[in-house]
C-alpha positions in Angstrom: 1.4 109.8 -98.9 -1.1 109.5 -101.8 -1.0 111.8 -104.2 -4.8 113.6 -103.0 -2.7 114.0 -99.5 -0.4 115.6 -100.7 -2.1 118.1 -103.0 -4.6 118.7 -99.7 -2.2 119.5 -97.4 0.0 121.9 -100.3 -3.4 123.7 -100.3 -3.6 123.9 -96.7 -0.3 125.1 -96.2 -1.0 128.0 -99.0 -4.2 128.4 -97.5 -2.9 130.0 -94.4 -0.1 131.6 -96.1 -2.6 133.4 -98.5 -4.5 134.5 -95.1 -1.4 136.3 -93.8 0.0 137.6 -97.1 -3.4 139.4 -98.0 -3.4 142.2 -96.0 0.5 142.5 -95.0 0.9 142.8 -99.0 -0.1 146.1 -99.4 1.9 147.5 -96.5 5.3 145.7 -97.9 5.9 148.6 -101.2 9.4 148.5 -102.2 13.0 147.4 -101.5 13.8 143.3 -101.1 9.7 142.7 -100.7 9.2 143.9 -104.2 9.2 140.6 -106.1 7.5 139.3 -103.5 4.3 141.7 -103.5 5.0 141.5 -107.2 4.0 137.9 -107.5 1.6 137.8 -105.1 -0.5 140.2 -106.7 0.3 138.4 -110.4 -1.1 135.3 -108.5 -4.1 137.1 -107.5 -4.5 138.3 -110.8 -5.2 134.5 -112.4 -8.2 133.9 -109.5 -9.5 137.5 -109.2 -10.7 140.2 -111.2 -9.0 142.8 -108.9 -11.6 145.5 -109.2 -10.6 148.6 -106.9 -13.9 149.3 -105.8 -14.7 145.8 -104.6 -11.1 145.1 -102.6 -9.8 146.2 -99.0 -7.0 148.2 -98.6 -4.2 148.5 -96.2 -1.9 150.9 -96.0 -3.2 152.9 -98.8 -3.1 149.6 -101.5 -5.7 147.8 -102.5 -5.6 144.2 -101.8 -4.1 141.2 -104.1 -7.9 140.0 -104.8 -11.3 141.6 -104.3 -13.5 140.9 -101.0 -15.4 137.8 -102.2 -12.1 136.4 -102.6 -10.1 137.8 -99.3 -13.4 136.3 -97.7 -12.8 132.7 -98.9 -8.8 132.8 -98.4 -9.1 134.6 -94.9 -12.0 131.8 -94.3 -8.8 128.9 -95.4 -6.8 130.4 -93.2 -9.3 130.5 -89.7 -10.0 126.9 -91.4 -6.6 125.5 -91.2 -6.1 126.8 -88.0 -8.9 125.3 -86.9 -8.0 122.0 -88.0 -4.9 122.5 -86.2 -7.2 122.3 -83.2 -8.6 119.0 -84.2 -12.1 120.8 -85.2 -14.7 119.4 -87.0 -11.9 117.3 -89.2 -14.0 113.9 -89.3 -17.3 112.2 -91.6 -18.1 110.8 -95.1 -17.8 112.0 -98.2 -21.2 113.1 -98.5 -21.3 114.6 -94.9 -18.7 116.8 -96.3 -19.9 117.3 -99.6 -22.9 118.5 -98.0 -21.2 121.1 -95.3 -19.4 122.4 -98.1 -22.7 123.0 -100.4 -24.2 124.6 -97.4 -21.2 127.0 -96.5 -21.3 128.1 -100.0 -25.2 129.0 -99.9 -24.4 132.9 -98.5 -21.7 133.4 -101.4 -24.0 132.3 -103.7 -26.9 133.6 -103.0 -25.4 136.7 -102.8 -23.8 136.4 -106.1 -27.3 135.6 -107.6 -28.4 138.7 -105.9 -25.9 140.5 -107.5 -26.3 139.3 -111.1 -30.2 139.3 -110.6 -29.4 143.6 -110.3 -30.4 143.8 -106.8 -28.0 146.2 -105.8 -24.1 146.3 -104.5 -23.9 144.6 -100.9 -20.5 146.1 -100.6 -17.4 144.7 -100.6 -17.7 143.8 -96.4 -20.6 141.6 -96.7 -19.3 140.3 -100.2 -16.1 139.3 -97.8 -18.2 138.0 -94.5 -20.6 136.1 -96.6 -17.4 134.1 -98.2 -15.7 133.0 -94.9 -17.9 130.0 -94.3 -16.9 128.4 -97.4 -13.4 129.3 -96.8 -13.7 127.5 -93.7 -15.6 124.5 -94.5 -13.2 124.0 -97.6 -9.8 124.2 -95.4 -11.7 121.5 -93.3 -12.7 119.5 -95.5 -9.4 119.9 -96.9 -7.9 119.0 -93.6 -10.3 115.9 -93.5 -8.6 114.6 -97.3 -5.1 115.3 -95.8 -4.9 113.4 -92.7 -6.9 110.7 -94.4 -9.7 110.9 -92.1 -12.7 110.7 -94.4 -14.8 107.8 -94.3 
């Protein structure tokens, strides 16, 4: 398997693992799970900024990452399991570098928003707006893995 294979399909397998650990995290406090929830919330730490009043919480915790970022690894996951399916795997380079531009429009136009001081969407919308470039990236990712770009 080349070495772009296997590095796509690594991501794809933390892709979905990320999707399930985000919010089951939260909810596993203590005992054997510790250095578990320990690690994934260090992980989160190097990607996310972790701000309280921009994450989810379950069971009382906040999330490893913020809602932009549970947005794009939640979006992964629906991606992988998409792929799974056999959907929307196929096309060129630049089809795909084009779906991914376009699924990332929302996130950042929002961001822009954002920056530009036009308020605080809220950490929902910060999360919905993220899922199609979750999505499109797990796909695409799919796409390098299997080897089925053109």
């Amino acid at each position: 398997m080349p070495q772009s294979r296997l590095i796509a399909t690594t991501l794809l397998a933390l892709a979905l693992l990320g999707g399930v650990a985000l919010p089951v995290m939260p909810c596993l406090g203590g005992g054997r799970s510790a250095l578990a929830v320990s690690v994934v919330y260090a992980c989160g730490s190097l990607v996310c900024h972790q701000r309280i009043e921009r994450s989810l919480t379950t069971c009382g915790r906040q999330w490893p990452v913020c809602g932009r970022c549970s947005g794009l690894y939640l979006g992964a996951a629906v991606g992988v399991l998409l792929a799974a399916a056999s959907v929307g795997r196929r096309g060129t380079w630049r089809q795909w570098r084009t779906r991914v531009l376009v699924s990332a429009l929302p996130t950042g136009a929002l961001w822009l928003g954002e920056v530009a001081g036009l308020g605080d969407p809220g950490t929902p919308l910060r999360l919905a707006l993220a899922l199609p470039l979750g999505v499109v990236t797990a796909l695409w990712l799919s796409a390098v893995s299997r080897g089925d770009l053109r």
